[in-house]
C-alpha positions in Angstrom: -17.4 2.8 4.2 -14.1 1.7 2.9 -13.5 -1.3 1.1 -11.8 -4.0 3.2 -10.8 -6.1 0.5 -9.1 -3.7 -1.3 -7.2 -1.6 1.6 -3.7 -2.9 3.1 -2.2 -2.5 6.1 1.4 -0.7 6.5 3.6 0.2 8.6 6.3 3.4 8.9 9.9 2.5 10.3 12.3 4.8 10.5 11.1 6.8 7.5 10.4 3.6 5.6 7.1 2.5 4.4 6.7 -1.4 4.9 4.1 -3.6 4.4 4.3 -7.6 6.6 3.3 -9.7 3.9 3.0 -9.2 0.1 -0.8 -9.5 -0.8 0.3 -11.3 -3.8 3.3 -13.5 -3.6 3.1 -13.3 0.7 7.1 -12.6 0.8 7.6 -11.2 4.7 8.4 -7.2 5.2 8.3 -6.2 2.2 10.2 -2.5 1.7 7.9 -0.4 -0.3 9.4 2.4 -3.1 7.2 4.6 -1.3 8.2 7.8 1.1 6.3 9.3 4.0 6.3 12.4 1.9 3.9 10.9 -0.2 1.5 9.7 1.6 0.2 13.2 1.8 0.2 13.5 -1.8 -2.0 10.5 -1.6 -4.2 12.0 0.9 -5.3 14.8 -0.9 -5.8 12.8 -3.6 -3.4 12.1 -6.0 -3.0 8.8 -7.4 -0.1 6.8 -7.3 1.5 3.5 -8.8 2.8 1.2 -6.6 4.8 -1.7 -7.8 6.0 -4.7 -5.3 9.5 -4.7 -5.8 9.5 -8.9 -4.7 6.9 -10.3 -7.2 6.1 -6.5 -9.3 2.6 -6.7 -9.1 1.1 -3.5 -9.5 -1.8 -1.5 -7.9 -2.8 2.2 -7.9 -3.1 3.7 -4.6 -6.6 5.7 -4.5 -6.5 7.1 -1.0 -4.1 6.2 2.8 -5.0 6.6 6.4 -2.6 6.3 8.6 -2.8 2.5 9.0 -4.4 1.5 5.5 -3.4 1.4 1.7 -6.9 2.0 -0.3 -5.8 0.8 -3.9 -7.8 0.3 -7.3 -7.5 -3.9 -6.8 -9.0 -6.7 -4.5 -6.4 -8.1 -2.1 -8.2 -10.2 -0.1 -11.3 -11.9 0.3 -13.7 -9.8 2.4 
């Protein structure tokens, strides 16, 4: 089962990875320095940092699904 309160949702526009709200400072569409590309690399699991380019908190992405960020922290209250 994955862990709801640590997994966030995303979106993919136009080769862009987005996410609607910051889970820590809750600025809107937030543009993340992260490429389709590697996603896969993420899939087959490599780890990667990601760090919020409004606020720069940072997480470490364990695992993504194609509508899901799994990452090392609690975002959200499950």
């Amino acid at each position: 089962m994955i862990p709801f309160e640590r997994a966030w949702p995303y979106d993919i526009i136009m080769k862009d990875i987005y996410v609607q709200s910051c889970p820590f400072c809750q600025q809107d569409n937030v543009l993340l320095p992260l490429r389709p590309r590697e996603l896969e690399d993420i899939r087959s699991g490599k780890k990667r940092l990601l760090v919020f380019p409004c606020c720069h908190s940072r997480v470490t992405i364990l695992d993504a699904d194609p509508d899901y960020l799994l990452t090392d922290t609690i975002l959200r209250q499950a």
